[in-house]
C-alpha positions as semicolon CSV with decimal commas, in nm:
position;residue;x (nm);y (nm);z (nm)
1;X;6,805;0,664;0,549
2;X;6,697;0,427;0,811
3;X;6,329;0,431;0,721
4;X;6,483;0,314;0,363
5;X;6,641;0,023;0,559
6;X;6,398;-0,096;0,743
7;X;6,135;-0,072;0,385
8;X;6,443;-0,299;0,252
9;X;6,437;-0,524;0,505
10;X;6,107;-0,545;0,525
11;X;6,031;-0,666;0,123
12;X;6,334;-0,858;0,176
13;X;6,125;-1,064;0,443
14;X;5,826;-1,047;0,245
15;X;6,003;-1,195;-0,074
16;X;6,131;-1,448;0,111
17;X;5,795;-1,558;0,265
18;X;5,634;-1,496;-0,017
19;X;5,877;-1,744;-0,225
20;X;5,886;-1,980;0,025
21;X;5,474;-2,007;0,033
22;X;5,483;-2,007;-0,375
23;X;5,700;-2,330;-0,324
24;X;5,517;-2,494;-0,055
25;X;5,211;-2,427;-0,300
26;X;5,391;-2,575;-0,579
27;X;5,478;-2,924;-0,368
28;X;5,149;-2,950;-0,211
29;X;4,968;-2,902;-0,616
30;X;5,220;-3,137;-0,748
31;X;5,130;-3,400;-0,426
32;X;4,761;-3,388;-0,472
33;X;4,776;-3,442;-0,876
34;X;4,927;-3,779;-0,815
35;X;4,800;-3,900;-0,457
36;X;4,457;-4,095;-0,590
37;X;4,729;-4,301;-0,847
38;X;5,024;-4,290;-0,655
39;X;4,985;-4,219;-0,292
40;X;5,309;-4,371;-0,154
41;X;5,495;-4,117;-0,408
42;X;5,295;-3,883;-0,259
43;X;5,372;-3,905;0,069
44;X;5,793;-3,894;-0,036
45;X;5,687;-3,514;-0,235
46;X;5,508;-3,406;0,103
47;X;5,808;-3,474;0,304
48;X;5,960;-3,187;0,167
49;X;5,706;-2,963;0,375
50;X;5,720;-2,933;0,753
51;X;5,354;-2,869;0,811
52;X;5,466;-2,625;1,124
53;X;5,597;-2,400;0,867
54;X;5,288;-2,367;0,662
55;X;5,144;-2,050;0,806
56;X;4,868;-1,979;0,537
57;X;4,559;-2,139;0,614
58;X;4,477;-2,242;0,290
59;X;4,821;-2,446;0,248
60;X;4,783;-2,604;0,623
61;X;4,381;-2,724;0,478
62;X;4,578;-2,870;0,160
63;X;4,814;-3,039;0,337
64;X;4,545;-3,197;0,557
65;X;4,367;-3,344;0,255
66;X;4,679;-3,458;0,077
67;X;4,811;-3,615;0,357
68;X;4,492;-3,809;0,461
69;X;4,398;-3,930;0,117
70;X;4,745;-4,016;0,074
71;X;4,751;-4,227;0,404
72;X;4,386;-4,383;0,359
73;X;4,444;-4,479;0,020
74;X;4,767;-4,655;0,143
75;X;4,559;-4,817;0,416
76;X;4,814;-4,640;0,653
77;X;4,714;-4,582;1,024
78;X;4,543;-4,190;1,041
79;X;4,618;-4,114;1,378
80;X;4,885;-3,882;1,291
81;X;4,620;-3,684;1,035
82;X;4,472;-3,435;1,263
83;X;4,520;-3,118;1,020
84;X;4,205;-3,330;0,869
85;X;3,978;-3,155;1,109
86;X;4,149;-2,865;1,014
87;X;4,118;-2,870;0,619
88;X;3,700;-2,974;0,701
89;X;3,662;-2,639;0,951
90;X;3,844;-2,458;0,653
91;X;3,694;-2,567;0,346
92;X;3,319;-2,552;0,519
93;X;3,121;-2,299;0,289
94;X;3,421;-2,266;0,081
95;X;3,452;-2,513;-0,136
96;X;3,167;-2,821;-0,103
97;X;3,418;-3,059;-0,284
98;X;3,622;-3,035;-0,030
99;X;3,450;-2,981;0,246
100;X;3,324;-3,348;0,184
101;X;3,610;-3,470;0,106
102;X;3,795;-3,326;0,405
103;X;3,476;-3,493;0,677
104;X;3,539;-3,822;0,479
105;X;3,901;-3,785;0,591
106;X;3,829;-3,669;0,962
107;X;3,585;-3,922;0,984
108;X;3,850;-4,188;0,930
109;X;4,101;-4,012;1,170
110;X;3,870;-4,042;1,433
111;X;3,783;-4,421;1,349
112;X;4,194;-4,462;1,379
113;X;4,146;-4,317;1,755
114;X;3,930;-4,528;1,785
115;X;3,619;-4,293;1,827
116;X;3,444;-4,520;1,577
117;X;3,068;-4,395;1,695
118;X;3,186;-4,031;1,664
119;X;3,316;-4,114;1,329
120;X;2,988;-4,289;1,215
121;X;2,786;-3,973;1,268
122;X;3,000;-3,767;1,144
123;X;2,949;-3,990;0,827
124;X;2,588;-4,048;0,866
125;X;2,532;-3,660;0,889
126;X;2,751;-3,547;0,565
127;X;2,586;-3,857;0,389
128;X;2,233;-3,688;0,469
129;X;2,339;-3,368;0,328
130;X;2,096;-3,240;0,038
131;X;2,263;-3,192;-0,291
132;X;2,629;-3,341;-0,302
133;X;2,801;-3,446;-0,621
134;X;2,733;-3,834;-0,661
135;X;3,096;-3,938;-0,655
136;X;3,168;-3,739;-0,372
137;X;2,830;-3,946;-0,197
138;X;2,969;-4,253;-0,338
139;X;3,307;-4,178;-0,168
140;X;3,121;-4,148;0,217
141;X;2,893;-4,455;0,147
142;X;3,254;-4,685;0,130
143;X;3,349;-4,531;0,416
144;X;3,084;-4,564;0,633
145;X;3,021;-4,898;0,486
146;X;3,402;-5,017;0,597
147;X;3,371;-4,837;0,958
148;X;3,016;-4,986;0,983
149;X;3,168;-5,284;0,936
150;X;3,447;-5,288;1,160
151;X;3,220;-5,182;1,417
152;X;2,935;-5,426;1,346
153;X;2,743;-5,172;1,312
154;X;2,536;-5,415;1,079
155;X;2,175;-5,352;1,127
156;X;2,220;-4,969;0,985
157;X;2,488;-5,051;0,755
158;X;2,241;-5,232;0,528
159;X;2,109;-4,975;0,447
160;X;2,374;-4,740;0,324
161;X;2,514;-5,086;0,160
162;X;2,235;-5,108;-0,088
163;X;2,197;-4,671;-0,140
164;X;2,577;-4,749;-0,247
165;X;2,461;-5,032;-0,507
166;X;2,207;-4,836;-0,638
167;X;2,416;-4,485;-0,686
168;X;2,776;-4,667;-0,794
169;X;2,695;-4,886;-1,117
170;X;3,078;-4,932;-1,189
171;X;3,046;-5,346;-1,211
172;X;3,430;-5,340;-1,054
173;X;3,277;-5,306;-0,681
174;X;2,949;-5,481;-0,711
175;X;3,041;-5,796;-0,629
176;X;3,218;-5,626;-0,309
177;X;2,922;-5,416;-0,199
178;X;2,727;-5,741;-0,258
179;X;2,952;-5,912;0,003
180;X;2,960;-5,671;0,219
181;X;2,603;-5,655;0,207
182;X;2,577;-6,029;0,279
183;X;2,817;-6,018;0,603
184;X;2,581;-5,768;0,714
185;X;2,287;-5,952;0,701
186;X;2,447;-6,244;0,923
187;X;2,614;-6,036;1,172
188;X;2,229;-5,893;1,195
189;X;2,099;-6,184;1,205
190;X;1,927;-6,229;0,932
191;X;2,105;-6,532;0,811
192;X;1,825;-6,646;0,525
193;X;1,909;-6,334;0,315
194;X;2,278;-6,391;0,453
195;X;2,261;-6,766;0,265
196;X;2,059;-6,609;-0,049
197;X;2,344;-6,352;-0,101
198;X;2,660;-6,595;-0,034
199;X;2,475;-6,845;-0,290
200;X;2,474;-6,552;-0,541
201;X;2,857;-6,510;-0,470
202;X;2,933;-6,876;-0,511
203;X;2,788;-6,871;-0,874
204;X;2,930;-6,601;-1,029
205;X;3,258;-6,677;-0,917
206;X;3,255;-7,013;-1,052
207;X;3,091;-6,871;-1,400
208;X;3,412;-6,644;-1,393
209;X;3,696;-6,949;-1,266
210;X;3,759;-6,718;-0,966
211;X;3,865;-7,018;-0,755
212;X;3,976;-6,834;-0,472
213;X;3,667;-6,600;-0,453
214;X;3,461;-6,957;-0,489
215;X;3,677;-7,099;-0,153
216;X;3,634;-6,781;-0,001
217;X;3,227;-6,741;-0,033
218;X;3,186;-7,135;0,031
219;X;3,399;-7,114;0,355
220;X;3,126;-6,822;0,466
221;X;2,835;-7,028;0,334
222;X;2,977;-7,311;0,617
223;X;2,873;-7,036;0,878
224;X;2,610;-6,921;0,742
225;X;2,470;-7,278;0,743
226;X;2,551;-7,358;1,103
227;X;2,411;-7,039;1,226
228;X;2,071;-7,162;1,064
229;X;2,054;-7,495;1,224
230;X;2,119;-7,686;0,923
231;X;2,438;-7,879;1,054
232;X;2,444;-8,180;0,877
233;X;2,470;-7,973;0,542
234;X;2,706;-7,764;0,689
235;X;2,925;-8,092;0,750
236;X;2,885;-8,228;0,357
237;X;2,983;-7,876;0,249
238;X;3,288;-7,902;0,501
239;X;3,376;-8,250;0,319
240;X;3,329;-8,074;-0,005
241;X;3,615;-7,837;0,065
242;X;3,832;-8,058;0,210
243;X;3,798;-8,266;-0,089
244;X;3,863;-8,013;-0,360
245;X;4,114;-7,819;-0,150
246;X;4,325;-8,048;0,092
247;X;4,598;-7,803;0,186
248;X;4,421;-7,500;0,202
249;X;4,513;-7,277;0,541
250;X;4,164;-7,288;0,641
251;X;4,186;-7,675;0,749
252;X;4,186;-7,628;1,170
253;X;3,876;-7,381;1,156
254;X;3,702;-7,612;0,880
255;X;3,774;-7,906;1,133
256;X;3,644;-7,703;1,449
257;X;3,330;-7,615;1,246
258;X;3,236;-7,975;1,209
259;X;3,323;-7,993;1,560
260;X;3,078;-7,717;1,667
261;X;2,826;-7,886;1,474
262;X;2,850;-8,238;1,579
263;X;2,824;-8,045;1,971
264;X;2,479;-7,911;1,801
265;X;2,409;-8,225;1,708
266;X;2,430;-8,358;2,073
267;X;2,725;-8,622;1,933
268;X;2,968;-8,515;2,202
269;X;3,207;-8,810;2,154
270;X;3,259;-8,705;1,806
271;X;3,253;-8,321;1,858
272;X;3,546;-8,423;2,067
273;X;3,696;-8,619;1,857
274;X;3,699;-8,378;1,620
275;X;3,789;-8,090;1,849
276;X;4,129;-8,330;1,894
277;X;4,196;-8,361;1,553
278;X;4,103;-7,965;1,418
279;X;4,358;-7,873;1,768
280;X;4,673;-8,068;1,611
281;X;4,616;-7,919;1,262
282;X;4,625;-7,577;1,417
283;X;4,942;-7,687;1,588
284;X;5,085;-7,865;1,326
285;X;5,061;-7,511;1,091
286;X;5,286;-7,207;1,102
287;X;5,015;-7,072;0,888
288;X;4,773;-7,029;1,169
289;X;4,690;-6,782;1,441
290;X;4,657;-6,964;1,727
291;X;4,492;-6,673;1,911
292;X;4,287;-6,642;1,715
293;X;4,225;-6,998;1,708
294;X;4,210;-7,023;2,047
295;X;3,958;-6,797;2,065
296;X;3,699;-7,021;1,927
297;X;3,846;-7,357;2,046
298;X;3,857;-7,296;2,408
299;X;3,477;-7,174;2,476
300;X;3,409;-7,495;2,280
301;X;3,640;-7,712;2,488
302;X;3,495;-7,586;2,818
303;X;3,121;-7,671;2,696
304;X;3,216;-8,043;2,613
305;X;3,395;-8,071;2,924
306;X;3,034;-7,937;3,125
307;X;2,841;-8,163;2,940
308;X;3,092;-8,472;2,988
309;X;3,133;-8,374;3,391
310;X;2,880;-8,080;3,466
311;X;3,163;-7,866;3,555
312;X;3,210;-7,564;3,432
313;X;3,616;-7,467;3,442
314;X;3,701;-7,056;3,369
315;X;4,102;-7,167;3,387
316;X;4,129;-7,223;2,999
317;X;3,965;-6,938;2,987
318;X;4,144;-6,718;3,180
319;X;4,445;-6,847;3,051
320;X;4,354;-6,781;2,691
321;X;4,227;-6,444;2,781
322;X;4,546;-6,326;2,998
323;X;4,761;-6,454;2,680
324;X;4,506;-6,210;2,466
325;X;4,546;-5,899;2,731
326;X;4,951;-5,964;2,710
327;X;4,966;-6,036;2,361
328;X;4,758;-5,687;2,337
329;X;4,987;-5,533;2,596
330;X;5,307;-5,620;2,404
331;X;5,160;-5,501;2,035
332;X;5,098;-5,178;2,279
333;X;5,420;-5,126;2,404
334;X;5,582;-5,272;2,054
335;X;5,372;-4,957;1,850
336;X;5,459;-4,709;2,129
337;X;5,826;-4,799;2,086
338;X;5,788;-4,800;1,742
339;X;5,644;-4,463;1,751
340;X;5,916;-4,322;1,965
341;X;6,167;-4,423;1,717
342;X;5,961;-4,262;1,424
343;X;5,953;-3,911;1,679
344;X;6,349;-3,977;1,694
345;X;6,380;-3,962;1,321
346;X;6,149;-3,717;1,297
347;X;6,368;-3,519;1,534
348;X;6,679;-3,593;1,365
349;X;6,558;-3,436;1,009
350;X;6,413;-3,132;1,139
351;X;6,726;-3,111;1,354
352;X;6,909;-3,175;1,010
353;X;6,652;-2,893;0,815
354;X;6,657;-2,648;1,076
355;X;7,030;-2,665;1,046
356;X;7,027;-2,609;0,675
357;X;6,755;-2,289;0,689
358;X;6,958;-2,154;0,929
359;X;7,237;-2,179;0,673
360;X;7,029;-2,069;0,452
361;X;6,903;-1,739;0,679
362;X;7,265;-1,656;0,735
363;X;7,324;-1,629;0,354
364;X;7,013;-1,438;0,335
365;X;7,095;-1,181;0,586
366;X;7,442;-1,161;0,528
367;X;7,315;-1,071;0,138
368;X;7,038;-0,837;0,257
369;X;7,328;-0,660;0,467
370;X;7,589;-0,601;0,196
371;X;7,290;-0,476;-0,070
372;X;7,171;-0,254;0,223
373;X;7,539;-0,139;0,268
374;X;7,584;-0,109;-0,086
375;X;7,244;0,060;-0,128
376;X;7,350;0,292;0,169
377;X;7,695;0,375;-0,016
378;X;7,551;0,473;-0,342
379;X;7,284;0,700;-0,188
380;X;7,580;0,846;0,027
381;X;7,768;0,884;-0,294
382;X;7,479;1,093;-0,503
383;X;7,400;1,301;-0,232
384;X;7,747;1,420;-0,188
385;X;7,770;1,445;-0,563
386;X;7,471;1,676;-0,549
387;X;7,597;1,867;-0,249
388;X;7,965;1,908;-0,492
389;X;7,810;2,022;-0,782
390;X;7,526;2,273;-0,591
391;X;7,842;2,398;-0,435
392;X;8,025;2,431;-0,772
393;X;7,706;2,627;-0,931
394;X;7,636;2,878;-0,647
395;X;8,051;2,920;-0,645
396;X;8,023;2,965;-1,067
397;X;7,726;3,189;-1,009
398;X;7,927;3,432;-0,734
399;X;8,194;3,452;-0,944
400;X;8,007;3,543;-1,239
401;X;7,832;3,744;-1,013
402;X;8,186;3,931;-0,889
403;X;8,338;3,924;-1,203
404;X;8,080;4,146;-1,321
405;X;8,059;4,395;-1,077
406;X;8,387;4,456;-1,190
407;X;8,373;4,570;-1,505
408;X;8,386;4,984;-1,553
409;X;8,084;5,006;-1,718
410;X;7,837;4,761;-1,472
411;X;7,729;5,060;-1,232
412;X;7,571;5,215;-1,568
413;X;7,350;4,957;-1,567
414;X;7,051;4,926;-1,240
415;X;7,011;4,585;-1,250
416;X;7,418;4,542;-1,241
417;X;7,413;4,836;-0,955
418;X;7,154;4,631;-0,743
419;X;7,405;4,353;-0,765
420;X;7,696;4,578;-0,627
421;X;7,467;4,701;-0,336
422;X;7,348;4,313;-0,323
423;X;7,741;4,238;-0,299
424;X;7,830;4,508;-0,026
425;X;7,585;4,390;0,206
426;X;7,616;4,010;0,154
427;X;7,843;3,876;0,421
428;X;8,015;3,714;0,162
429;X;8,346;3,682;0,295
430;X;8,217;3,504;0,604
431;X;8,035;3,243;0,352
432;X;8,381;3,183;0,127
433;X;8,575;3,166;0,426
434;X;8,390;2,858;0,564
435;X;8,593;2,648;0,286
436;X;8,932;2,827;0,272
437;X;9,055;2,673;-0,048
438;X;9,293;2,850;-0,274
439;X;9,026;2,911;-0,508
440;X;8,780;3,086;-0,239
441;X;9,115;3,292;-0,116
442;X;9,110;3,420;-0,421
443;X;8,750;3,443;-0,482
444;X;8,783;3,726;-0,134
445;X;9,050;3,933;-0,272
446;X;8,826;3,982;-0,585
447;X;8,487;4,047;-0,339
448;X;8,741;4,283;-0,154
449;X;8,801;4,491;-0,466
450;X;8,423;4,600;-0,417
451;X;8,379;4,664;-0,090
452;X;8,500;4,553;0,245
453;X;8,297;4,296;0,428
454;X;8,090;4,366;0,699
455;X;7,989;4,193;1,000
456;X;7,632;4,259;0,989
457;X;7,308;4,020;0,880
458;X;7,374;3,856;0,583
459;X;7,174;4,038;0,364
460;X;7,001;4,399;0,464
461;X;6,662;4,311;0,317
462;X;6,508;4,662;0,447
463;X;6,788;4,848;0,208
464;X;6,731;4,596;-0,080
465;X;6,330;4,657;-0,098
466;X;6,397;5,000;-0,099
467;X;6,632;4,988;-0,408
468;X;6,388;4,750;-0,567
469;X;6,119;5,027;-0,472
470;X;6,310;5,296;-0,651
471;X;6,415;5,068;-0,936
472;X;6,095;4,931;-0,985
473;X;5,826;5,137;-0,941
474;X;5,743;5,045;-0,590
475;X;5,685;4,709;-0,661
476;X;5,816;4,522;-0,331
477;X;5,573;4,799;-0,094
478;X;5,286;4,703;-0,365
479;X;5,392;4,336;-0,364
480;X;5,397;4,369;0,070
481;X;5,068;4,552;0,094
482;X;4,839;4,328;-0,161
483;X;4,993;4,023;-0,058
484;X;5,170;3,972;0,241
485;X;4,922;3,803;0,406
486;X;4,898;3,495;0,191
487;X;5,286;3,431;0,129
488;X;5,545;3,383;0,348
489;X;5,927;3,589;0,405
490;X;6,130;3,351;0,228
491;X;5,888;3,382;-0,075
492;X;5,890;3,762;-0,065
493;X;6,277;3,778;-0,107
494;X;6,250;3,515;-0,407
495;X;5,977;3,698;-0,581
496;X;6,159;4,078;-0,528
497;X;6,515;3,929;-0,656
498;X;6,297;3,732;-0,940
499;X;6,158;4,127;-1,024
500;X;6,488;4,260;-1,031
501;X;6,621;4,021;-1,275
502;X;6,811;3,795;-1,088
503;X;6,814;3,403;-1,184
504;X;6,701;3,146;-0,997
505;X;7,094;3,043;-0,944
506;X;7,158;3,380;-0,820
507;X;6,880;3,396;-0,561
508;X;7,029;3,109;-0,445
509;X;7,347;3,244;-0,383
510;X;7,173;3,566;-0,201
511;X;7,011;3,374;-0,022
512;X;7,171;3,083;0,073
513;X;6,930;2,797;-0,012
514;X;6,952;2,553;-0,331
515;X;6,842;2,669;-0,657
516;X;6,575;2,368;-0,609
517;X;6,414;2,560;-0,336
518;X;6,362;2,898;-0,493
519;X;6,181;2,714;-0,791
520;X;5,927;2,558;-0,475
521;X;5,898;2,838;-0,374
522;X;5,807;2,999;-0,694
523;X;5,556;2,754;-0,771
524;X;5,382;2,826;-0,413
525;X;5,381;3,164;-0,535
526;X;5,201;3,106;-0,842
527;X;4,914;2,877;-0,667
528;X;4,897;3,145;-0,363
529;X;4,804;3,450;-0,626
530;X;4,588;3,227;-0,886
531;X;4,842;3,273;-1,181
532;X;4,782;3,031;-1,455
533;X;4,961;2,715;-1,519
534;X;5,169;2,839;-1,774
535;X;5,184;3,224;-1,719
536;X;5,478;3,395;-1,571
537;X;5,448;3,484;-1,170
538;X;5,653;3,829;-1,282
539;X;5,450;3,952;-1,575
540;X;5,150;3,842;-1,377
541;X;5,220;4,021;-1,036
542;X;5,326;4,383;-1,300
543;X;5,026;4,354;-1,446
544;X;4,825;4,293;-1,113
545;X;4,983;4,543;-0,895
546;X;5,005;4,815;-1,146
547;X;4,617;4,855;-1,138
């Protein structure tokens, strides 16, 4: 009974993980079929899962991957994504899909920690990896060409730049790669194929009325041109944009860049003059960093003031730096609170979740305990049943049994008269008398009418083989001699009675054991002696000891 229990309770707890693991793998499918479209939606169908609870390794490497493609494609910070190293560990020599796409998304976590070396050759060594599917290569070349660029990593990025121009044809990210491309030539240096690419840029968005792209790639060409020496035509091209675009936000820096070039020039007076008039547009604009602002202006400032009065001041620039390190300091403490109050929330719905499971466990068990109960009951139930109507056969049999015996014309009969001497030395009375119902009272006045009870063994076995011996030609001394040494007592009796025509209900009274038993040990009879399957142990034993 309690090894049933505990196999109860134990599918009870596997149904239950196994259900809740069929749904986590049922969010988690549903989450990745719509992340690449739809990652924000996404994200909402993974909050569902509490990533703690996902004990399968498989389902914590999903979540890794939905998660991070959900947050990069969302241009969401990846700090929080560390399952990402997980899902690449896991999927490595698995599944090369991926596996690839899993290092893309590590990669990225570890630019977010702002290991952005480690996260470049992690990129660099999956992109030189022999045989990977072209979109998943395609896939690593934009990331390593964004981290590349954030980390002016400009000289090598070229490279991987034009692999990705020549292995993604899709026309919708050429002109991209191709400015990309171009920024990386001028952060390397190389500002003549800088000014060749920008020129490119400048064309095709005015074939194609993209005005804003057309400001944008101009602006860049203004650099680009000052960086080469050519400040004059860096100037007219200023002009030009100021003309054609009076209000733009970019005023202030397009004023400072005349201003730097005019210093080139060696025209302080009207590098400062300019300087004057790009620092009240920048102050005049709510559209403008001035930080960032600042952090061109001021080095400039301080050079003009050397030249005017060969002194070189740091103050300004001290100044401008301590308001960087406490601007930086405050966006530090402002993310840590803000992270603080995500943990509270966080908090506060697994406090709310872990309140409903354990709801939810409490209905569970309380369930599993009543079915258990119930379960127990019913098997209580049969096996009394059983017990009642074993009872009510053996009692049937003995009274069949007594009634008989006491017929006038039963000791006639030897079979009938080795059921009287059966009866006389049964301790029958002592049997009945252990359930003193009216029924068995009456059942020992009619076992009285036989003989009187004794208070002897149960049954004389050493008077019954000798009947059986006279009765039946010796069979239970034949029976002893051939084969006593291969079955046991308790099969002995079974087979004699069996030989002297009792039924298997009888023996059963005789012997006191259920009629189930006597058939056992029947069977073990058969397979001890080598009868066949479907022979009778009786005929079989005749025939066998007769010989």
């Amino acid at each position: 009974m309690t090894k049933f229990i505990w196999t109860l309770v134990l599918v009870a707890v596997g149904m239950i993980s196994c259900s809740r693991s069929a749904q986590h793998q049922k969010v988690l499918s549903e989450a990745e079929r719509i992340v690449s479209v739809y990652p924000d939606s996404a994200l909402l169908i993974l909050g569902e899962i509490d990533p703690k609870e996902l004990k399968e390794d498989s389902l914590r490497a999903l979540y890794g991957i939905v998660a991070g493609t959900a947050h990069k494609a969302s241009e969401n910070s990846m700090v929080a994504d560390s399952l990402t190293k997980y899902a690449f560990e896991y999927y490595r020599g698995r599944d090369l899909k991926r596996f690839l796409q899993a290092g893309d998304l590590y990669a990225m976590h570890r630019f977010w920690l702002g290991d952005g070396e480690g996260s470049l050759c992690l990129l660099d060594s999956l992109i030189g990896l022999t045989n990977i599917p072209k979109e998943a290569k395609i896939t690593l070349l934009r990331t390593r060409m964004t981290v590349g660029g954030a980390e002016f990593d400009s000289k090598r990025n070229i490279r991987f730049i034009k692999e990705l121009q020549s292995l993604d044809t899709d026309s919708t990210y050429q002109t991209e790669y191709l400015y990309r491309l171009g920024e990386s030539y001028q952060f390397a240096g190389k500002n003549d194929s800088a000014l060749i690419i920008i020129e490119e840029l400048i064309d095709y968005a005015r074939r194609n009325h993209l005005e804003k792209d057309q400001f944008r790639y101009t602006y860049e060409k203004v650099g680009i041109l000052e960086e080469l020496g050519r400040y004059e035509e860096s100037n007219r091209l200023i002009d030009y944009i100021l003309e054609h675009a009076p209000h733009n936000s970019a005023i202030p820096y397009l004023e400072f860049w005349k201003a730097l070039n005019y210093f080139n020039l060696g025209n302080l007076t009207e590098s400062q003059r300019q300087l004057d008039y790009a620092d009240s547009c920048a102050v005049a604009r709510d559209d403008v960093d001035n930080n960032y602002y600042e952090s061109f202006a001021a080095p400039l400032r301080e050079f003009l003031k050397y030249r005017k009065d060969g002194i070189l001041g740091l103050s300004q620039l001290a100044i401008f730096n301590n308001s960087r390190r406490n601007q930086y300091e405050r966006m530090e403490f402002t993310q840590s609170e803000s992270e603080k109050n995500i943990l509270k929330a966080e908090n506060r719905a697994l406090l709310f979740k872990s309140q409903s499971e354990r709801k939810t466990y409490i209905i569970v068990i309380v369930s599993l305990v009543a079915f258990i109960l119930a379960a127990g009951s019913i098997l209580l139930l049969q096996k009394r049943k059983r017990r009642t109507v074993e009872a009510e056969e053996r009692a049937e049999t003995l009274q069949r049994m007594v009634d008989e015996l006491q017929k006038p014309s039963a000791c006639t009969d030897s079979h009938e008269a080795l059921r009287r001497a059966m009866l006389q030395q049964l301790n029958i009375i002592k049997m009945v008398a252990e359930t003193p119902t009216e029924q068995n009272r009456e059942m020992l006045r009619k076992i009285s009418s036989v003989d009187n009870g004794s208070d002897g063994p149960l049954v004389n076995w050493t008077n019954v083989y000798e009947i059986v011996d006279n009765l039946h030609s010796g069979f239970h001394t034949k029976l002893h001699s051939r084969y006593g040494d291969i079955i046991s007592e308790k099969e002995e009796q079974a087979i004699v009675l069996l030989a002297a025509g009792f039924s298997a209900k009888e023996i059963s009274v005789v012997t006191s054991q259920s009629a189930a038993s006597v058939y056992v040990r029947k069977s073990s009879v058969k397979k001890k002696i080598g009868v066949p399957e479907k022979g009778d142990v009786i005929a079989f034993l005749r025939e066998e000891l007769s010989r």
